[in-house]
mmCIF file of the N, C-alpha and C atoms, coordinates in Angstrom:
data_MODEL
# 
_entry.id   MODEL 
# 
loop_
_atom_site.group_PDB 
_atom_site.id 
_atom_site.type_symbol 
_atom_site.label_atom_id 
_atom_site.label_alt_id 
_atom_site.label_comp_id 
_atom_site.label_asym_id 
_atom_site.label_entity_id 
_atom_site.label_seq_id 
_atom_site.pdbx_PDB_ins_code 
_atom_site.Cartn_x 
_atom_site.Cartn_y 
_atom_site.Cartn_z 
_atom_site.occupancy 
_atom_site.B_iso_or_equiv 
_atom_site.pdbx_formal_charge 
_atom_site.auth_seq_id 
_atom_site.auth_comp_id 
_atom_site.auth_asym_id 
_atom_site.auth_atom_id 
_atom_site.pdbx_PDB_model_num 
ATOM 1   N N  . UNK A 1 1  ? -27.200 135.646 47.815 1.00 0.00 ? 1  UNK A N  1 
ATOM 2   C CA . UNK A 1 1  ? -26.779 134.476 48.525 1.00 0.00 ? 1  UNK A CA 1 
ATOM 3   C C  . UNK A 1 1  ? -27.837 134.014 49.527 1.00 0.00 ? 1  UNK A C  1 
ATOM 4   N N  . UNK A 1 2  ? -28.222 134.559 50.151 1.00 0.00 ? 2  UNK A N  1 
ATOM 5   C CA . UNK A 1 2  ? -29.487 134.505 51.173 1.00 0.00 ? 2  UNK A CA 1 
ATOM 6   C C  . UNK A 1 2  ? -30.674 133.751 50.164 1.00 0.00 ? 2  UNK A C  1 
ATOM 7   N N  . UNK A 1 3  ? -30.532 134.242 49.247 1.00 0.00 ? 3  UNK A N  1 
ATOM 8   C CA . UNK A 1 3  ? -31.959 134.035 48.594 1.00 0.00 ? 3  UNK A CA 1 
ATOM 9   C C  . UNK A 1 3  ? -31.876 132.531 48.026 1.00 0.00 ? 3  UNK A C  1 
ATOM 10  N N  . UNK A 1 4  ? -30.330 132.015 47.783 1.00 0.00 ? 4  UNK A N  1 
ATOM 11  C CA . UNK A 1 4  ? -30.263 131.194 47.375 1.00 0.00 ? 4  UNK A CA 1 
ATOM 12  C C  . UNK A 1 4  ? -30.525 129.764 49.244 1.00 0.00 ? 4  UNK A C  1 
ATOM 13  N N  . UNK A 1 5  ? -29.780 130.273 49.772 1.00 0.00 ? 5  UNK A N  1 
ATOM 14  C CA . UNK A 1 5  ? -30.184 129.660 51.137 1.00 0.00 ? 5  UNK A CA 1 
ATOM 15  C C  . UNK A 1 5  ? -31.369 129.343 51.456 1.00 0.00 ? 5  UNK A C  1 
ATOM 16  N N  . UNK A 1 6  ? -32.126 130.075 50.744 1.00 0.00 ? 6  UNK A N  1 
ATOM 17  C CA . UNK A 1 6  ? -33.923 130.086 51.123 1.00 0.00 ? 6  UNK A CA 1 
ATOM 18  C C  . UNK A 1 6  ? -34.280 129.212 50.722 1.00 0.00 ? 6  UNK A C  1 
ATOM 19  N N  . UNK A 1 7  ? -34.442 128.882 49.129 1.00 0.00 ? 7  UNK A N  1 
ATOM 20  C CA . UNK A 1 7  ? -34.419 127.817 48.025 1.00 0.00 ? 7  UNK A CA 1 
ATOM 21  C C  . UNK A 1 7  ? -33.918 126.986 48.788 1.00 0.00 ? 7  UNK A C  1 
ATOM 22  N N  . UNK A 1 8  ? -32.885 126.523 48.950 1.00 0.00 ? 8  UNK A N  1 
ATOM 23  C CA . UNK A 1 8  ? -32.409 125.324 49.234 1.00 0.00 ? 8  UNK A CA 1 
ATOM 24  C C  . UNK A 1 8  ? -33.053 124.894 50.851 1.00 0.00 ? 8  UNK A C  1 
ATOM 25  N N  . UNK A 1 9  ? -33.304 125.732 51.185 1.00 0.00 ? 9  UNK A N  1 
ATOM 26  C CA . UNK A 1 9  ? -33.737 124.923 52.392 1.00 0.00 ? 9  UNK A CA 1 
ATOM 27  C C  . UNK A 1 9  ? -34.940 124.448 52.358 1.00 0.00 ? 9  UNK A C  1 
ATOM 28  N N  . UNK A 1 10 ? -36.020 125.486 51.735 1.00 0.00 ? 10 UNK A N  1 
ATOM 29  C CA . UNK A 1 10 ? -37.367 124.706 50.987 1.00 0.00 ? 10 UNK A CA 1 
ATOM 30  C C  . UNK A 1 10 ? -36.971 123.613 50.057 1.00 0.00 ? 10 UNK A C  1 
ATOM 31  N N  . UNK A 1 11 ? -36.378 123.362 49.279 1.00 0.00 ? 11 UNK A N  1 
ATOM 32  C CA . UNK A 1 11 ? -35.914 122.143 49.132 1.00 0.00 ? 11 UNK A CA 1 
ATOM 33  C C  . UNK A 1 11 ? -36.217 121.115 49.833 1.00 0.00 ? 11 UNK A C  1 
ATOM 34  N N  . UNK A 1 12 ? -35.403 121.134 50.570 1.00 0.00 ? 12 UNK A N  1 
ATOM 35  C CA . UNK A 1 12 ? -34.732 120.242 51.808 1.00 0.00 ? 12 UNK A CA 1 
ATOM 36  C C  . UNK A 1 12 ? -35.936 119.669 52.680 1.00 0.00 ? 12 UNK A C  1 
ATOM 37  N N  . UNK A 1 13 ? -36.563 120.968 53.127 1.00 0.00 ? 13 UNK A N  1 
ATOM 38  C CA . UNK A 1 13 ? -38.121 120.481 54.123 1.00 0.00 ? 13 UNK A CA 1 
ATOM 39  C C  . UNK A 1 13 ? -38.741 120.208 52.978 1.00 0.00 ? 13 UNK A C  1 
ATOM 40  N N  . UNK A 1 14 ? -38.880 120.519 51.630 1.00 0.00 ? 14 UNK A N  1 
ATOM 41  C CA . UNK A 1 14 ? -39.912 119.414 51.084 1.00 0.00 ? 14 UNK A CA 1 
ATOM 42  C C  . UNK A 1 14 ? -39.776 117.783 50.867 1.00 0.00 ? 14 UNK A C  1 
ATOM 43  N N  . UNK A 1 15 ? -38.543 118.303 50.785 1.00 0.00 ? 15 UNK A N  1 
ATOM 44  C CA . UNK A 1 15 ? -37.581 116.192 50.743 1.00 0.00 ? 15 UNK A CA 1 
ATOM 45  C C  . UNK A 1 15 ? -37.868 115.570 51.988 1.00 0.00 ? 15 UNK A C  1 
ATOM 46  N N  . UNK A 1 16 ? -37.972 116.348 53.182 1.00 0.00 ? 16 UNK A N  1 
ATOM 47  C CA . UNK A 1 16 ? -37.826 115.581 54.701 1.00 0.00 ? 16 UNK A CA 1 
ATOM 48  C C  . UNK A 1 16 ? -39.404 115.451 54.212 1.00 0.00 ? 16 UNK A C  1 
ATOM 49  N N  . UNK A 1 17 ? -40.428 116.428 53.780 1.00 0.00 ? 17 UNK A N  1 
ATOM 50  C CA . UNK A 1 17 ? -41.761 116.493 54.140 1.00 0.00 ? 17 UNK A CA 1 
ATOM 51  C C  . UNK A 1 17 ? -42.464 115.211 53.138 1.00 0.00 ? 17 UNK A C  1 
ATOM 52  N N  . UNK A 1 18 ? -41.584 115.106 52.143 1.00 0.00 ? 18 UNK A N  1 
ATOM 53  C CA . UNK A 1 18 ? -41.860 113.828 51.422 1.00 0.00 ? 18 UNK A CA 1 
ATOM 54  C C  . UNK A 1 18 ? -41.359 112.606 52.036 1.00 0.00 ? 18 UNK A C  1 
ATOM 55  N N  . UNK A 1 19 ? -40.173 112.488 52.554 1.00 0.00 ? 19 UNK A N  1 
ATOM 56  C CA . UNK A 1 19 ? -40.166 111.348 53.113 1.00 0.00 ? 19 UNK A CA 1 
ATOM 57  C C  . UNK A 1 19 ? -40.830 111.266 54.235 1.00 0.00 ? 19 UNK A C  1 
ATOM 58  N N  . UNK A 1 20 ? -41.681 111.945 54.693 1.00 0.00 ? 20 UNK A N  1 
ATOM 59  C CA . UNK A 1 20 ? -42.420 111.448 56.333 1.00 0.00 ? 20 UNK A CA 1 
ATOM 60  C C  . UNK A 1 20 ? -43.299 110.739 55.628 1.00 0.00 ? 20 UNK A C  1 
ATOM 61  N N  . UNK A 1 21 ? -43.916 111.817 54.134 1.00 0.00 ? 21 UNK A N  1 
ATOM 62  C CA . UNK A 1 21 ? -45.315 110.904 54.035 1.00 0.00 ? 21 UNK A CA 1 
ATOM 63  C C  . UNK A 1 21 ? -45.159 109.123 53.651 1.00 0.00 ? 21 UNK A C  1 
ATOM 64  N N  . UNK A 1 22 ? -44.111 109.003 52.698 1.00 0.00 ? 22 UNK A N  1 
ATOM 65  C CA . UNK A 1 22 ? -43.656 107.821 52.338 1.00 0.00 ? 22 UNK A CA 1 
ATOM 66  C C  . UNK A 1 22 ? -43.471 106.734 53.411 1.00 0.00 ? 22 UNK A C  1 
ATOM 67  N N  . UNK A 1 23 ? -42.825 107.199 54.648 1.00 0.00 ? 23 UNK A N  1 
ATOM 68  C CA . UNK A 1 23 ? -42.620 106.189 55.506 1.00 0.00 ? 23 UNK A CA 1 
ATOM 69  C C  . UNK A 1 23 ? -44.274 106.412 56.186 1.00 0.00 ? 23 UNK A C  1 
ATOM 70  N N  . UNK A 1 24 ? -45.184 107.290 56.499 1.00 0.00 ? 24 UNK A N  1 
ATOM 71  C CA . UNK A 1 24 ? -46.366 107.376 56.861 1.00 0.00 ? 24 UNK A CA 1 
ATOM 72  C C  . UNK A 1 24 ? -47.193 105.988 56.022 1.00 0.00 ? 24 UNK A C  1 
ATOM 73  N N  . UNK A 1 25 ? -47.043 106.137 54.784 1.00 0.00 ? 25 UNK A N  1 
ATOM 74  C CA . UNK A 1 25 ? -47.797 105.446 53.777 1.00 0.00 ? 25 UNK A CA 1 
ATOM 75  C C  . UNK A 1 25 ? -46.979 103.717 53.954 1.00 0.00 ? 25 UNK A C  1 
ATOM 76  N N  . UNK A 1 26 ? -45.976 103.734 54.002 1.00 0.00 ? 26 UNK A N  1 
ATOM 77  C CA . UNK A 1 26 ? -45.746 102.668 54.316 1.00 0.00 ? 26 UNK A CA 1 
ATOM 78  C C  . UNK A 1 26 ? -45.759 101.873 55.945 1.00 0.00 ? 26 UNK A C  1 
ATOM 79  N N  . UNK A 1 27 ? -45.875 102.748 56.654 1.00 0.00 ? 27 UNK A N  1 
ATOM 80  C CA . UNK A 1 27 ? -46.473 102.456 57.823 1.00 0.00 ? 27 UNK A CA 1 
ATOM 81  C C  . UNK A 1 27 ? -47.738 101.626 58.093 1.00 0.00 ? 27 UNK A C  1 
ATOM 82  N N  . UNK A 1 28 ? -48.570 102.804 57.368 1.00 0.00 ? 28 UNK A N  1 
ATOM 83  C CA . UNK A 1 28 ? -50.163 102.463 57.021 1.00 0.00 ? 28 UNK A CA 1 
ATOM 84  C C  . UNK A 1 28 ? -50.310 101.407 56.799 1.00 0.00 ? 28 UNK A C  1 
ATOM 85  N N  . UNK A 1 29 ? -49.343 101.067 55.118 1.00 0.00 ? 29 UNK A N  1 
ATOM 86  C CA . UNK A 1 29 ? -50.140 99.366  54.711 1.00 0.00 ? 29 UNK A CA 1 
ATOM 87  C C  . UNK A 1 29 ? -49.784 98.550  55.422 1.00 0.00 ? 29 UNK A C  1 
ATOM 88  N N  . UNK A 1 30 ? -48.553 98.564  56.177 1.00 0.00 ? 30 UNK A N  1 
ATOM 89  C CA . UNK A 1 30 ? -48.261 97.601  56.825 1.00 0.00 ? 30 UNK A CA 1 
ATOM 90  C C  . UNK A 1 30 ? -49.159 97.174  58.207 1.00 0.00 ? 30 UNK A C  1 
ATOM 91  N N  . UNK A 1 31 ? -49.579 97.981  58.753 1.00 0.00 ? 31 UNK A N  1 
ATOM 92  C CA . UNK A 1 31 ? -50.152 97.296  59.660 1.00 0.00 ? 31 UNK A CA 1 
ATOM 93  C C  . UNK A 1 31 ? -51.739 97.516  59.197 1.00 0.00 ? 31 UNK A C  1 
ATOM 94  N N  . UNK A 1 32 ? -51.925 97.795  57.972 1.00 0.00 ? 32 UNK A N  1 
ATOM 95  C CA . UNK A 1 32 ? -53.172 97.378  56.945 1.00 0.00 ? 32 UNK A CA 1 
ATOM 96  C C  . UNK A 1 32 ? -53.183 95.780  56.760 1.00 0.00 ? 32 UNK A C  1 
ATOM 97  N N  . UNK A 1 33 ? -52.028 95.610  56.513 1.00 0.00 ? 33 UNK A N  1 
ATOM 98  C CA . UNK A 1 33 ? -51.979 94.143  55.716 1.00 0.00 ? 33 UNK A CA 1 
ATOM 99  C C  . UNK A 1 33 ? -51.811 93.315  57.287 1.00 0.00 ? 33 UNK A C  1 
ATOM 100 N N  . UNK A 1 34 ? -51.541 93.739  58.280 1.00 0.00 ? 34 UNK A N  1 
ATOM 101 C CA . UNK A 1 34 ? -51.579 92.815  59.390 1.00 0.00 ? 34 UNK A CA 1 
ATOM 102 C C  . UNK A 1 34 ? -53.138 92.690  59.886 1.00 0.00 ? 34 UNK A C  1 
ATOM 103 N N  . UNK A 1 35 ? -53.702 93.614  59.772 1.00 0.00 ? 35 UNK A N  1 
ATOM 104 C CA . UNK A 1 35 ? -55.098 93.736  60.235 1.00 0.00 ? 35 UNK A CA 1 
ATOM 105 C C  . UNK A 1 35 ? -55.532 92.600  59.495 1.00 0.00 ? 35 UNK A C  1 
ATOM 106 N N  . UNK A 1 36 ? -55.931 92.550  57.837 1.00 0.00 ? 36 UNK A N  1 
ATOM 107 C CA . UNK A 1 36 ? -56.796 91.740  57.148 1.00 0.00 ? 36 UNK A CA 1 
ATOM 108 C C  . UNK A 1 36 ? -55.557 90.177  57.443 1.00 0.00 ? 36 UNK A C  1 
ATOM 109 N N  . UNK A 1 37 ? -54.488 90.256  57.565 1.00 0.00 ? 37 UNK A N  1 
ATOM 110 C CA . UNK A 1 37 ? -54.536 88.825  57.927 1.00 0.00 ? 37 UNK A CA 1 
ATOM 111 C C  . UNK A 1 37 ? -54.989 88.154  59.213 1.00 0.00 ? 37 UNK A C  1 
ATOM 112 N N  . UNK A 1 38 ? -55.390 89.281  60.001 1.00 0.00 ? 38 UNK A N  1 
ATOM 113 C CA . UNK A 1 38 ? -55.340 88.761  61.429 1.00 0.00 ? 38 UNK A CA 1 
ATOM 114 C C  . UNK A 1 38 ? -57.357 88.572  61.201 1.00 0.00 ? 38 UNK A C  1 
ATOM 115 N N  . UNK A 1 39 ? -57.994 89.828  60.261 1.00 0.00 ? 39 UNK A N  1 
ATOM 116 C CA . UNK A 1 39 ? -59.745 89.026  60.666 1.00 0.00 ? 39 UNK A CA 1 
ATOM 117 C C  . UNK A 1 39 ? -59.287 88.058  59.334 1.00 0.00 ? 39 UNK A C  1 
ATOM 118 N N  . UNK A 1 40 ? -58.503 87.886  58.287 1.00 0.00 ? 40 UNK A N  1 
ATOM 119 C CA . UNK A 1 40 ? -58.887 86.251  57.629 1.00 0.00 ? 40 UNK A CA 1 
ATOM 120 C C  . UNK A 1 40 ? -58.513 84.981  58.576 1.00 0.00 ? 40 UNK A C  1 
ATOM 121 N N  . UNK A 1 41 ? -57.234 85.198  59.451 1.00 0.00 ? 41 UNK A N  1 
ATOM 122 C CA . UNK A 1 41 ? -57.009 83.831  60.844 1.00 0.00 ? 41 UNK A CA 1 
ATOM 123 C C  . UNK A 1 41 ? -58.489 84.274  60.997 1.00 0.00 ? 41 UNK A C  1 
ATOM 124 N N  . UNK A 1 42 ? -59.130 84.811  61.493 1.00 0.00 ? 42 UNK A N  1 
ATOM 125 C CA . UNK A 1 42 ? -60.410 84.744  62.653 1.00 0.00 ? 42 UNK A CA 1 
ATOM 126 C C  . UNK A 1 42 ? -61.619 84.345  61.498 1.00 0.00 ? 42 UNK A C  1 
ATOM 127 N N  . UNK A 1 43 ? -61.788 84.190  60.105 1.00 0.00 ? 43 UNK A N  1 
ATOM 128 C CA . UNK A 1 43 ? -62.347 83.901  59.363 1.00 0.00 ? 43 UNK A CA 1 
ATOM 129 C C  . UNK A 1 43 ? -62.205 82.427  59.167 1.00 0.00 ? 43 UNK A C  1 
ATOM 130 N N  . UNK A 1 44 ? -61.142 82.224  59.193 1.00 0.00 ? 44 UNK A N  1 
ATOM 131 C CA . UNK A 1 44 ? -60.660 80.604  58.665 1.00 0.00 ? 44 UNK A CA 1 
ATOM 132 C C  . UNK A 1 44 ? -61.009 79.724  60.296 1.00 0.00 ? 44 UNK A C  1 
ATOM 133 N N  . UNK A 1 45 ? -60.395 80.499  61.322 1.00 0.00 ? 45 UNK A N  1 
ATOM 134 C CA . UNK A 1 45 ? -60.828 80.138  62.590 1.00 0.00 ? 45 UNK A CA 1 
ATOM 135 C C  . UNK A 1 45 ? -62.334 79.768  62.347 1.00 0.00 ? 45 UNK A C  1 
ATOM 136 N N  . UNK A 1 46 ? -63.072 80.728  62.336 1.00 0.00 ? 46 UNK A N  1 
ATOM 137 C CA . UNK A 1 46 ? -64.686 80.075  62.888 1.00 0.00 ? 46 UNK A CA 1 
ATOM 138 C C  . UNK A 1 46 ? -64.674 79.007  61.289 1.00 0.00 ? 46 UNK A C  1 
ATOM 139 N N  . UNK A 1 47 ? -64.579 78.805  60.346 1.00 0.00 ? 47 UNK A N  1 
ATOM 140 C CA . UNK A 1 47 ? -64.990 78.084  59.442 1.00 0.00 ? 47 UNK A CA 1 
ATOM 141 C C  . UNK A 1 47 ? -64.285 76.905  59.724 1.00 0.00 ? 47 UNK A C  1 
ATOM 142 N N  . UNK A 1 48 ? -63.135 76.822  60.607 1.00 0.00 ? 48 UNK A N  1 
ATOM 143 C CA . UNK A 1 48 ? -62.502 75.430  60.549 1.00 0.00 ? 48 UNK A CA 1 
ATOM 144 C C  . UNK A 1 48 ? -63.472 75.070  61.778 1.00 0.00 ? 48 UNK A C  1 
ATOM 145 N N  . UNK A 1 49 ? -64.145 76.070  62.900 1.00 0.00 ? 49 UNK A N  1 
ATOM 146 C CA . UNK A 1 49 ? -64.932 75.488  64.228 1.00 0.00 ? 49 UNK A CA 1 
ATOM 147 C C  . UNK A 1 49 ? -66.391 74.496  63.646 1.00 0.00 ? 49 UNK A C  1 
ATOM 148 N N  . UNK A 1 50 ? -66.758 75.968  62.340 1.00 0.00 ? 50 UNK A N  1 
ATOM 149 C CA . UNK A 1 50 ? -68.378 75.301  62.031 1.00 0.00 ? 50 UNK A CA 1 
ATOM 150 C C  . UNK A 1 50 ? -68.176 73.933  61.461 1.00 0.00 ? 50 UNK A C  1 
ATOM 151 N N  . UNK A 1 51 ? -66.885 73.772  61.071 1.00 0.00 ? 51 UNK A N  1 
ATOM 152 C CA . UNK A 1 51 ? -66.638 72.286  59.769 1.00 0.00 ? 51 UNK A CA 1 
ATOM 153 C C  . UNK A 1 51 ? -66.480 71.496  61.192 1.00 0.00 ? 51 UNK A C  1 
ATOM 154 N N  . UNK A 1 52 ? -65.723 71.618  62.376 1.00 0.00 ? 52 UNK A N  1 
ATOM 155 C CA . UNK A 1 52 ? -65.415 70.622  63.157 1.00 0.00 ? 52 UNK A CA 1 
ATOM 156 C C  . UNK A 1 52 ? -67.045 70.228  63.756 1.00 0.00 ? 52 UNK A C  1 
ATOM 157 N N  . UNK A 1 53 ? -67.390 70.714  64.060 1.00 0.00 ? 53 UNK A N  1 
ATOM 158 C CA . UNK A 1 53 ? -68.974 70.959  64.755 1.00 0.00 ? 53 UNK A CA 1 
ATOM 159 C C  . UNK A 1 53 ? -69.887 70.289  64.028 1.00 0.00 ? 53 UNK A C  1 
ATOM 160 N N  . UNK A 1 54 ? -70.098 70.462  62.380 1.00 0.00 ? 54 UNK A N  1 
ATOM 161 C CA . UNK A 1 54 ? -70.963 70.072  62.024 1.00 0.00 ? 54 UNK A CA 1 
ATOM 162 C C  . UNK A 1 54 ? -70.187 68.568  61.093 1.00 0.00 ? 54 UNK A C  1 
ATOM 163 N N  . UNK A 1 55 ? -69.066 68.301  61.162 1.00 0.00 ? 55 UNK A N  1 
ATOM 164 C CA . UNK A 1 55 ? -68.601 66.589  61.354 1.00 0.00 ? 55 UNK A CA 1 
ATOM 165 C C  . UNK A 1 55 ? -68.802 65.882  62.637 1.00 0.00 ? 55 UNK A C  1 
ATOM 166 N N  . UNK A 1 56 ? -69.000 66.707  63.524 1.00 0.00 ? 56 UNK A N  1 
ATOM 167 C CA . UNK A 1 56 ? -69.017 65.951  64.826 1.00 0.00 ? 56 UNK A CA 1 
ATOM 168 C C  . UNK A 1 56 ? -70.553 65.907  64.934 1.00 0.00 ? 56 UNK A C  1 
ATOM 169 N N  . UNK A 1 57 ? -71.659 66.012  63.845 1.00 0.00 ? 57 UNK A N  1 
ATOM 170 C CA . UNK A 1 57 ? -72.909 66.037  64.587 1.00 0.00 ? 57 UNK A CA 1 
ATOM 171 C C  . UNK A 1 57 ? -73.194 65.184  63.501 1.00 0.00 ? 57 UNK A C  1 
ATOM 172 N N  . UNK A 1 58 ? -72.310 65.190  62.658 1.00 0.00 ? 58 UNK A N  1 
ATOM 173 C CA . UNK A 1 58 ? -72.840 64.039  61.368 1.00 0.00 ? 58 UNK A CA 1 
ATOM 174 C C  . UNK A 1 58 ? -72.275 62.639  62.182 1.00 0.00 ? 58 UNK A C  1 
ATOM 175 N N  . UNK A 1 59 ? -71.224 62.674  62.384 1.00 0.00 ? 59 UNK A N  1 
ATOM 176 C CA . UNK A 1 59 ? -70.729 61.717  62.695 1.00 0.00 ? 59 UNK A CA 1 
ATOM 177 C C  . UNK A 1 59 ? -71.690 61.033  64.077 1.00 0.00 ? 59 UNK A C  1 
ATOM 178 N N  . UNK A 1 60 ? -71.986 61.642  64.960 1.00 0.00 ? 60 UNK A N  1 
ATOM 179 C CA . UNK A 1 60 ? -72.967 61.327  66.259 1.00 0.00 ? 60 UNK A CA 1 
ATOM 180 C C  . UNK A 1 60 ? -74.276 60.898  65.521 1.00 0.00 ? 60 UNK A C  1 
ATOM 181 N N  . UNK A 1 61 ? -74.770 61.297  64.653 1.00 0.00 ? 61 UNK A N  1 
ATOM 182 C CA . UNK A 1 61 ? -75.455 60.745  63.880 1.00 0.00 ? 61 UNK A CA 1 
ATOM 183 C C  . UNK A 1 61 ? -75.588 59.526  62.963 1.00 0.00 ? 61 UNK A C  1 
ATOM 184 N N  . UNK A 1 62 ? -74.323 58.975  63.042 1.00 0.00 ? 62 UNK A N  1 
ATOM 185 C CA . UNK A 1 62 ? -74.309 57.716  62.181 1.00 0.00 ? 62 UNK A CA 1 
ATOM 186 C C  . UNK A 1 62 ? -73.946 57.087  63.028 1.00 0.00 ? 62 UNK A C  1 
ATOM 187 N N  . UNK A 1 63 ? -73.555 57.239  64.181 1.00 0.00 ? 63 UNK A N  1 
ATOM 188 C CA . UNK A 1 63 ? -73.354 56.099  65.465 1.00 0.00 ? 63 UNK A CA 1 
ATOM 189 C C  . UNK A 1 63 ? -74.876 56.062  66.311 1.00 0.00 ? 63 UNK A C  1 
ATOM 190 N N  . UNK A 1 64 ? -75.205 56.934  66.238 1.00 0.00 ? 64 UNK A N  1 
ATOM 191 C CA . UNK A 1 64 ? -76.654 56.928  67.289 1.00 0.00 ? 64 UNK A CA 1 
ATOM 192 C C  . UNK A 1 64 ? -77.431 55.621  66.449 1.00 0.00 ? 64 UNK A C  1 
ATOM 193 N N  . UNK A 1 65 ? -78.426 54.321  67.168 1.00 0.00 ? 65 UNK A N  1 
ATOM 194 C CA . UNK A 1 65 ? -78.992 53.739  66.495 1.00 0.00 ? 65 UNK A CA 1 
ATOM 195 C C  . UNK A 1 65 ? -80.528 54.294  66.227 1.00 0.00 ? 65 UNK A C  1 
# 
């Protein structure tokens, strides 16, 4: 009976020890996937600055006589 108690409780901590990693792993991507959206905002950021910048120097350019 003991022996069977043993078993089952290794069981048991391997089920808890699997679900840590699972919620670990899903932890991970998640604030994986927040990271790369947050440098693509900061990607799209400077590319929408260089597009504003370099319309505003074209444009100063076709008004200058």
């Amino acid at each position: 009976m003991v022996r069977e108690a043993q078993k089952a409780t290794i069981i048991i901590q391997e089920g808890v020890d699997e679900m840590r990693r699972i919620v670990t792993n899903i932890m991970l991507n998640l604030c994986h996937g927040g990271l790369q959206e947050v440098v693509e905002a900061e990607r799209l950021e400077v590319a929408l600055t260089e597009d504003e910048i370099a319309y505003h120097e074209n444009v100063g350019m076709l008004v200058r006589p």
